[in-house]
C-alpha positions in Angstrom: 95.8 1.3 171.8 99.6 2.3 171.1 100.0 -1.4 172.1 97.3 -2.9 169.0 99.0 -0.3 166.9 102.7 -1.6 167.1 101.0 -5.5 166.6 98.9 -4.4 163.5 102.6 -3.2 161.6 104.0 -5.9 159.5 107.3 -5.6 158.7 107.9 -7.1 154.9 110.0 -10.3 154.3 112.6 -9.9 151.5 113.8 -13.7 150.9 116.5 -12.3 148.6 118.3 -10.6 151.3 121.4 -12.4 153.2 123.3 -11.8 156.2 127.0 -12.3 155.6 128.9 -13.4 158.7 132.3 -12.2 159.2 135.0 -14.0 158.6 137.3 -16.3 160.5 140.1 -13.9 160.8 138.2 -10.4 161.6 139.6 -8.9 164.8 137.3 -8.8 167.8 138.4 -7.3 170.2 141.1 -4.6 170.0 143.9 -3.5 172.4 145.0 -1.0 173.2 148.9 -0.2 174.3 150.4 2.1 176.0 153.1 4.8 174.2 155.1 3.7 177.0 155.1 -0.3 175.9 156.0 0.6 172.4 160.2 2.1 172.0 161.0 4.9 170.9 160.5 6.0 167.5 163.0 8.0 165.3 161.9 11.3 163.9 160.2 11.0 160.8 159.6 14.1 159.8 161.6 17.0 157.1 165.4 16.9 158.1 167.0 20.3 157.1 168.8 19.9 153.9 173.0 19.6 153.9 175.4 22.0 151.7 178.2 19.2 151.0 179.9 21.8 149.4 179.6 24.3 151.9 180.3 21.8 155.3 183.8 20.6 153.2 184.7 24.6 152.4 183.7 25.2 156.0 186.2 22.5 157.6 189.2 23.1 155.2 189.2 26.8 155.1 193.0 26.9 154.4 193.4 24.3 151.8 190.8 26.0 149.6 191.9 29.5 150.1 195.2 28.0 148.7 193.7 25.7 145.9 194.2 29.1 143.0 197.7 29.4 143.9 198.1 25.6 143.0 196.0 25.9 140.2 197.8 28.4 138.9 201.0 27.4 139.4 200.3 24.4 137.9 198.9 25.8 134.8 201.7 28.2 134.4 204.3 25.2 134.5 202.4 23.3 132.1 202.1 26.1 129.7 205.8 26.3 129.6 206.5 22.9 129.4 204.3 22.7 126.5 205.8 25.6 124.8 209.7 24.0 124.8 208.4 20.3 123.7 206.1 21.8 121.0 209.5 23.2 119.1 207.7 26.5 118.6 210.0 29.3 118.9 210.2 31.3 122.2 209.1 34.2 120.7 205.6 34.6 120.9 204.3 35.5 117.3 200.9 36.7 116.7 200.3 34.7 113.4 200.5 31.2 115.2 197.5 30.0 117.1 199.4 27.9 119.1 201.3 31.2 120.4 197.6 32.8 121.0 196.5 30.1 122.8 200.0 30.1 125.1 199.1 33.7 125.6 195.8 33.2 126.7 196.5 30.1 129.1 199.3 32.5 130.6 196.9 35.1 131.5 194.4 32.3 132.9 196.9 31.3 134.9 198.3 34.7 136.6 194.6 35.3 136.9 194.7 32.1 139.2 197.7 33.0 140.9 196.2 36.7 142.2 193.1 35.3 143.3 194.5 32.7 145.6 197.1 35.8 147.0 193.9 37.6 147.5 191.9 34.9 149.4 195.3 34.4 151.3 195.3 37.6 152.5 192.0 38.8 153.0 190.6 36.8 155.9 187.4 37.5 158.0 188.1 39.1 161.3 186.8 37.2 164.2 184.9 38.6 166.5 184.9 37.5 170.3 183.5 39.4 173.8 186.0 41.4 175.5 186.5 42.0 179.4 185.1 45.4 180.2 188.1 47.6 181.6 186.7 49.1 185.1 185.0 48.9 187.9 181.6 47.3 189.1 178.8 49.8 190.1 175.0 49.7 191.3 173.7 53.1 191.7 170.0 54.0 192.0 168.1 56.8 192.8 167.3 56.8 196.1 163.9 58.4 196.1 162.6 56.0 193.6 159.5 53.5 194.8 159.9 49.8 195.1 158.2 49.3 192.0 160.2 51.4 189.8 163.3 50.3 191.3 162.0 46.7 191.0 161.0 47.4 187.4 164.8 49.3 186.7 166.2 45.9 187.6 164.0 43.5 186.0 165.3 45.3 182.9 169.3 44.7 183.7 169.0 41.2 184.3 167.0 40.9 180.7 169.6 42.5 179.4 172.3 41.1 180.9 170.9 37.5 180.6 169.9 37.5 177.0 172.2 39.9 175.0 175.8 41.0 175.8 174.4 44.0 177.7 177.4 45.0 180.6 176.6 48.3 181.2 173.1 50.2 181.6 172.4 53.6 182.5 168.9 55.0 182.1 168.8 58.8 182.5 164.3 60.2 182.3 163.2 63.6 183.3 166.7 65.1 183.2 167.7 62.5 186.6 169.9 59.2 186.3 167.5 56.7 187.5 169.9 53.8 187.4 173.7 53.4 186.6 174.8 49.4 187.2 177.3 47.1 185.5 180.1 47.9 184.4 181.6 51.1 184.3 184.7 53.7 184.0 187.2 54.2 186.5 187.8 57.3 187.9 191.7 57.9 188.0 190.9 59.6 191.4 189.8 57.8 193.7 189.8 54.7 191.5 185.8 54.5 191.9 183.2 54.2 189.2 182.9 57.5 186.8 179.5 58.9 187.9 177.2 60.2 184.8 177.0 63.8 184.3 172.9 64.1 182.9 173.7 67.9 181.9 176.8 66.9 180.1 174.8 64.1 178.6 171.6 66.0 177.4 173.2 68.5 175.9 175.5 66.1 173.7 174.7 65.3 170.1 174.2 61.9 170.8 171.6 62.5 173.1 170.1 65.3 171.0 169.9 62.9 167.8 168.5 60.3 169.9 166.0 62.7 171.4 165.3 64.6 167.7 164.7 61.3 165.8 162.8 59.4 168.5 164.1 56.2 167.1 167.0 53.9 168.4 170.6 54.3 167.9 172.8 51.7 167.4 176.6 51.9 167.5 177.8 49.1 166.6 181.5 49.3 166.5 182.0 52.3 168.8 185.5 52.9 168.4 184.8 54.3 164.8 182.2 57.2 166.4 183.9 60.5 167.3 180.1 60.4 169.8 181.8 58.1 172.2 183.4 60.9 173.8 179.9 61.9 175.4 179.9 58.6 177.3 182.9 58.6 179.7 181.1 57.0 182.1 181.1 53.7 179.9 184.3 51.3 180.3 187.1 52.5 177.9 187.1 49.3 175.8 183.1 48.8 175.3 182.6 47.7 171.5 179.3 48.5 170.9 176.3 51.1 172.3 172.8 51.0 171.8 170.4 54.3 172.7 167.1 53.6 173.3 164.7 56.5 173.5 162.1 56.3 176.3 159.6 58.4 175.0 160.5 62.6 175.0 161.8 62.4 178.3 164.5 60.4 178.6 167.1 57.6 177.2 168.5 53.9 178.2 172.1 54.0 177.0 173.1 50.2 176.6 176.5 49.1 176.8 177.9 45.7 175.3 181.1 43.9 175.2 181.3 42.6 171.3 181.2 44.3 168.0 177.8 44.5 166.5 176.7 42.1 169.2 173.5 43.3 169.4 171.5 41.4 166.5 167.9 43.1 164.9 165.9 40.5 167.3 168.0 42.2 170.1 167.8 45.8 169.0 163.8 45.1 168.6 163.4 43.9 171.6 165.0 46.3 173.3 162.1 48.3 172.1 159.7 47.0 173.6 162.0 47.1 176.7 162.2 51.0 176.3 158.6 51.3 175.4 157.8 49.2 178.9 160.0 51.8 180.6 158.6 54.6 179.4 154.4 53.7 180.2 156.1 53.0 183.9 158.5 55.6 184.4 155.6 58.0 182.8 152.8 57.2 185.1 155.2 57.5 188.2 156.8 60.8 187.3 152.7 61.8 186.4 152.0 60.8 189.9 154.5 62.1 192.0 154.0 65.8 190.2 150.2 65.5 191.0 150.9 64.8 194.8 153.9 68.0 194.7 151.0 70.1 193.5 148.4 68.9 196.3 151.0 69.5 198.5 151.3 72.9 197.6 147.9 73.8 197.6 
């Protein structure tokens, strides 16, 4: 039946309709090559725009900081100049608009004279890391687990490896967990200054720190009367960052360059702290839990 049925369809014939063959030239076959056949292309893509001005400014820092000066000398000689071939009298008189006009390019030209002494003289201050002055130390708690202690360190070498961290000290639940990099000398026995935690809780560093629960950054320590609360830092460390770790305790952060810690830095330290704190919190949490089983 399905067999009779496919015979009996008739498809039309359209005698208007014609097959175009393609032509000579159409591609048949396509290849296909390799990146690795084909060299290497330039970038094509946005190239970040250049300050002419800037890069020339940039390169001949000197020259321009001097160019008023010239300027102004310059003017100033040709104001006088002008003045004895004009056969104007010396005296300046108000009436004369060539006098006015002397006057005014005088005062142009002083104007350009003090702004090139000021450029010459006020010059950005360049900042470069310092040596911490003192000793090396690594000193940990010594009833800490492997994972805290595992966890303490994982933080120095972040710090160390990505900012100018040189010093760390981490001070939770009243206890200094961790003291390592560089720190103070002891004029005693020439060994590292240990950290006093009562000395360094009742501070007003540490109480601000503690009080505003946000993190404090010092970033030209030398100019804080508060770095007298941190002895056990090297005497020449330029900047301090304390981070909070939660209510219980604090990560004082030393580095060797003013205001070296930039705002990516200071908020990842952060997240650093905030890490430090869920950890630190669920140990300290435990180890209370198993002092009160014990005493029951």
């Amino acid at each position: 039946m399905e067999a009779r049925f496919i015979n009996q369809i008739q498809i039309p014939k359209n005698p208007n309709r014609r097959f175009t063959r393609p032509p000579h030239d159409f591609p048949r076959f396509i290849r296909a090559s390799s990146s690795t056949s084909q060299e290497p292309k330039s970038y094509r893509g946005p190239k970040p725009s250049k300050n002419l001005v800037a890069d020339f400014v940039s390169r001949n820092d000197d020259s321009v900081r001097s160019l008023p000066i010239y300027v102004g000398g310059a003017s100033l000689l040709a104001v006088l100049f002008n003045r004895a071939l004009s056969g104007i009298a010396p005296v300046a008189d108000a009436s004369s608009s060539q006098s006015r006009a002397d006057l005014l390019a005088l005062g142009l030209a002083v104007t350009n004279l003090l702004t090139g002494l000021v450029w010459l003289s006020i010059r950005p201050k360049t900042i470069t890391p310092i040596e911490p002055e003192g000793v090396d130390c690594k000193v940990l708690e010594p009833n800490l687990p492997a994972s805290i202690v595992s966890e303490l360190l994982w933080a120095w070498e972040s710090l160390k490896v990505a900012t100018c961290c040189k010093s760390l000290v981490i001070v939770y639940n009243g206890i200094c967990l961790i003291q390592i990099g560089m720190a103070a000398k002891s004029p005693e026995d020439k060994k590292a200054v240990v950290v006093n935690t009562d000395k360094l809780m009742n501070g007003s560093v540490y109480q601000g720190v503690m009080k505003s629960k946000a993190q404090s950054y010092l970033a030209n320590l030398s100019l804080y009367p508060g770095r007298s609360e941190l002895p056990f830092l090297p005497p020449n460390t330029q900047a301090v960052i304390l981070q909070p770790l939660g209510d219980k305790g604090v990560a004082v952060i030393g580095g060797n360059t003013i205001r070296g810690f930039t705002s990516s830095d200071q908020a990842w330290i952060s997240s650093v702290g905030e890490k430090l704190d869920a950890t630190l919190g669920r140990c300290f949490v435990d180890s209370n839990e198993s002092s009160q089983e014990t005493d029951q």
